[in-house]
mmCIF file of the C-alpha atoms, coordinates in Angstrom:
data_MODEL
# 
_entry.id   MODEL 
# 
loop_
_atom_site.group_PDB 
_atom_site.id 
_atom_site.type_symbol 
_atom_site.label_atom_id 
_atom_site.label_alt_id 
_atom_site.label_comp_id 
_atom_site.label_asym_id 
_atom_site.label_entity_id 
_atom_site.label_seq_id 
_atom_site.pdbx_PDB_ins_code 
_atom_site.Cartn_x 
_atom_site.Cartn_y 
_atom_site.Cartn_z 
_atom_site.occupancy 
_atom_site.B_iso_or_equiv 
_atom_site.pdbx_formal_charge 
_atom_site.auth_seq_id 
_atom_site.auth_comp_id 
_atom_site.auth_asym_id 
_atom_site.auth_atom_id 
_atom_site.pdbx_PDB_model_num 
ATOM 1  C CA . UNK A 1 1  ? -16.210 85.535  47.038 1.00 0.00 ? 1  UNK A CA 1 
ATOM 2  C CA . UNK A 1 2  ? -13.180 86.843  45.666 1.00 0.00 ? 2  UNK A CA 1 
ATOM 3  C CA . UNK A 1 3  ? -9.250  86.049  46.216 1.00 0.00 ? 3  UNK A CA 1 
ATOM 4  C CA . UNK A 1 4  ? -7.017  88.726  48.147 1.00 0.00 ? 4  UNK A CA 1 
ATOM 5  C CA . UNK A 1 5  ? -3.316  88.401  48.570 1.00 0.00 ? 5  UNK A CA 1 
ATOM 6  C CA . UNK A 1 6  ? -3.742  86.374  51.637 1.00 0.00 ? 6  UNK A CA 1 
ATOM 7  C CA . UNK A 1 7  ? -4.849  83.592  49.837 1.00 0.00 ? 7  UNK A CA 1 
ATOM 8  C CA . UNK A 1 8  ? -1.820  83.675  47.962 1.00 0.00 ? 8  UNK A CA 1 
ATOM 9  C CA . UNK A 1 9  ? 0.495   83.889  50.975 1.00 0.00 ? 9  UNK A CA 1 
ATOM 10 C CA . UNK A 1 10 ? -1.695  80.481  51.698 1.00 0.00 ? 10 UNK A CA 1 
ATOM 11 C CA . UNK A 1 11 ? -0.810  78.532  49.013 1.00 0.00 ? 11 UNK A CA 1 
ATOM 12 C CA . UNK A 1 12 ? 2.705   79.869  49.046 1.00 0.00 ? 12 UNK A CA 1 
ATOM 13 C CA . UNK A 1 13 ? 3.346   78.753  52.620 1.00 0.00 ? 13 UNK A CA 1 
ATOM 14 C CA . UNK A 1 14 ? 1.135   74.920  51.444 1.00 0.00 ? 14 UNK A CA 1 
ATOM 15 C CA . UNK A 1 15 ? 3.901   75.081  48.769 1.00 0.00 ? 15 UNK A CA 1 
ATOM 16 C CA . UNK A 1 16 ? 7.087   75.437  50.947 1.00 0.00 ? 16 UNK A CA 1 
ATOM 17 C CA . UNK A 1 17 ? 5.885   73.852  54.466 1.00 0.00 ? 17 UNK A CA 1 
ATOM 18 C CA . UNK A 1 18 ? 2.750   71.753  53.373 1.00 0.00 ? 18 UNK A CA 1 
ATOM 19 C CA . UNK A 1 19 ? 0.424   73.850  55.642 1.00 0.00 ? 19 UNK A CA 1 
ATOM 20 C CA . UNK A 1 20 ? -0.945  77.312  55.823 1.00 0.00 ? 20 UNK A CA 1 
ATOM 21 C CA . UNK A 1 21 ? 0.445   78.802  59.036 1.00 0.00 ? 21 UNK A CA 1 
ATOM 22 C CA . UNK A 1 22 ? 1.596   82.018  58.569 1.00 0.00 ? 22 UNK A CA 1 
ATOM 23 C CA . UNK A 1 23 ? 1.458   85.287  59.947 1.00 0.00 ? 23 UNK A CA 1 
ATOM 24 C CA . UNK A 1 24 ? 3.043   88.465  59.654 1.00 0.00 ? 24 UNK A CA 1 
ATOM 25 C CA . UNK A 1 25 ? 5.741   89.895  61.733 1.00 0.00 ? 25 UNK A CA 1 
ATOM 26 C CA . UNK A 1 26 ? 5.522   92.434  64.513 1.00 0.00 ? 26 UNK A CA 1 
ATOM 27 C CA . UNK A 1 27 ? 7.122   95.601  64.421 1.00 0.00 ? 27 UNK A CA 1 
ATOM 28 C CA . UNK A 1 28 ? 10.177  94.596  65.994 1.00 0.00 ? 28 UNK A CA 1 
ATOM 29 C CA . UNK A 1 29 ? 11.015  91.686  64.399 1.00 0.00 ? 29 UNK A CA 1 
ATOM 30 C CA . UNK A 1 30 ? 10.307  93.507  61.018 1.00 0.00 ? 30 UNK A CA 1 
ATOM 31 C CA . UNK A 1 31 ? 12.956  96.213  62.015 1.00 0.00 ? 31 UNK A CA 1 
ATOM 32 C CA . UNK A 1 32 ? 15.232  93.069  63.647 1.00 0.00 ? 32 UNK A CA 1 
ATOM 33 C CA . UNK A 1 33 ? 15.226  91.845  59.963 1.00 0.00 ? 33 UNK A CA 1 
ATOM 34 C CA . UNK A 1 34 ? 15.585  95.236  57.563 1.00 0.00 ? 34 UNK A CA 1 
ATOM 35 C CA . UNK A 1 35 ? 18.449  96.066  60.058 1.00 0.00 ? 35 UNK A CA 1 
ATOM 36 C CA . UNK A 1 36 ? 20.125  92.511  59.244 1.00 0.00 ? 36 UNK A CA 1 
ATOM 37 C CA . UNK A 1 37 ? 19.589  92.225  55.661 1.00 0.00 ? 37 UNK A CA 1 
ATOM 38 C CA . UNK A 1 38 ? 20.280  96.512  55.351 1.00 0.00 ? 38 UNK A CA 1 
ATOM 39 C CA . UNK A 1 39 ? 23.895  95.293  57.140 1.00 0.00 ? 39 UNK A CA 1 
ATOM 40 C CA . UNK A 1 40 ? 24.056  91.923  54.826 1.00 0.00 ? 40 UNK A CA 1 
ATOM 41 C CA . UNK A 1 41 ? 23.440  94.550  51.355 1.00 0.00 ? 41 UNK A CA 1 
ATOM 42 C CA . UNK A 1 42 ? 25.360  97.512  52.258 1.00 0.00 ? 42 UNK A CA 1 
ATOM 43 C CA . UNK A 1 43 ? 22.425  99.801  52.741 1.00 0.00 ? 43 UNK A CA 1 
ATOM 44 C CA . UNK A 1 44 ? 21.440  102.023 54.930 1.00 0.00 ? 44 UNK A CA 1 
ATOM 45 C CA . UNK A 1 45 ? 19.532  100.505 57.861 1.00 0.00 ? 45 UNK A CA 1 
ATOM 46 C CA . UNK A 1 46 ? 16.958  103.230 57.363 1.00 0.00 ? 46 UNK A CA 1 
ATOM 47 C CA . UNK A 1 47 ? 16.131  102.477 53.701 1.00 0.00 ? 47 UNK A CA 1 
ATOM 48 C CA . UNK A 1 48 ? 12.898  101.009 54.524 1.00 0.00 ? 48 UNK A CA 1 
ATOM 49 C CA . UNK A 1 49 ? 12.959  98.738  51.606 1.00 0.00 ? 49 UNK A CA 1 
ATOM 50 C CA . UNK A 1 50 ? 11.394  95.666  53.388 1.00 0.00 ? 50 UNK A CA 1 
ATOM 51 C CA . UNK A 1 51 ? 7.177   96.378  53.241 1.00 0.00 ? 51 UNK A CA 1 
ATOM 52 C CA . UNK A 1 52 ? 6.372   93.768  54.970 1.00 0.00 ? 52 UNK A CA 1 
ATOM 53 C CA . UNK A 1 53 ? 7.776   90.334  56.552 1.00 0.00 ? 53 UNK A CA 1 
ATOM 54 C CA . UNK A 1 54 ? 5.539   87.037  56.695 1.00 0.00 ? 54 UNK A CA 1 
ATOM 55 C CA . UNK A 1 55 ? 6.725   84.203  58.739 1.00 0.00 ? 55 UNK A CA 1 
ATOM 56 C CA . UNK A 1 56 ? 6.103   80.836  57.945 1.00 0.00 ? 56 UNK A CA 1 
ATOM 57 C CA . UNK A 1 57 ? 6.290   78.509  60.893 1.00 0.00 ? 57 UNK A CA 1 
ATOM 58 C CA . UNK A 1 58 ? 7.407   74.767  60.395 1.00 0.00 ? 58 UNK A CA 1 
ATOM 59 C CA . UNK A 1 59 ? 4.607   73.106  62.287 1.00 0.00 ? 59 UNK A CA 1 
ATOM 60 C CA . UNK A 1 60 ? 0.607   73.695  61.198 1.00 0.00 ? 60 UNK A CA 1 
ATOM 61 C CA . UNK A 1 61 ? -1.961  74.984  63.650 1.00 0.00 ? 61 UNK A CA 1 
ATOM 62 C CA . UNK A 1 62 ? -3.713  72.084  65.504 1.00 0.00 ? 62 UNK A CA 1 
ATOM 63 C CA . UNK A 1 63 ? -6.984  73.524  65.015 1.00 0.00 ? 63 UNK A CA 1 
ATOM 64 C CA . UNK A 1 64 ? -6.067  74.553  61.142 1.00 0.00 ? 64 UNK A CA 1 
ATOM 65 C CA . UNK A 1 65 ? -8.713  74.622  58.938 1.00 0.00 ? 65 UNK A CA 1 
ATOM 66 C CA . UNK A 1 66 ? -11.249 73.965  62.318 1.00 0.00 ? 66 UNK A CA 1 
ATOM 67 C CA . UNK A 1 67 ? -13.023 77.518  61.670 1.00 0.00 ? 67 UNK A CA 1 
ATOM 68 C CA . UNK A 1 68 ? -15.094 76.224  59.200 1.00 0.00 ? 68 UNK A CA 1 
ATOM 69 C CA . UNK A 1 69 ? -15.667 73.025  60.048 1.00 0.00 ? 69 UNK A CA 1 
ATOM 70 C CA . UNK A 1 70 ? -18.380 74.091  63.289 1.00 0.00 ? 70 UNK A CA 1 
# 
């Protein structure tokens, strides 16, 4: 089986946090945060520059890595 660019965003987050809980934002929090950093670089808050946003939470899932375990 092959890699995507999930696995990536895994090892990123086990990189920064030391776990792989991660997820990707809503809708409103992704326009909450191209609004904010649209305002912090002087564009326009409609630019839609920001594709996506991923969120990496400080604490790991208490069932992480249970899936494959059963």
């Amino acid at each position: 089986m092959g890699r995507d660019f999930t696995d990536d965003i895994d090892d990123c987050c086990e990189a920064i946090v030391g776990h792989r809980n991660w997820g990707f934002a809503d809708s409103k929090l992704h326009k909450t945060v191209e609004t904010t950093m649209s305002k912090k670089n002087g564009d326009s808050p409609k630019s839609d520059r920001i594709e996506h946003v991923i969120i990496f939470y400080k604490d790991p899932q208490e069932e992480e890595w249970q899936w494959w375990v059963w």
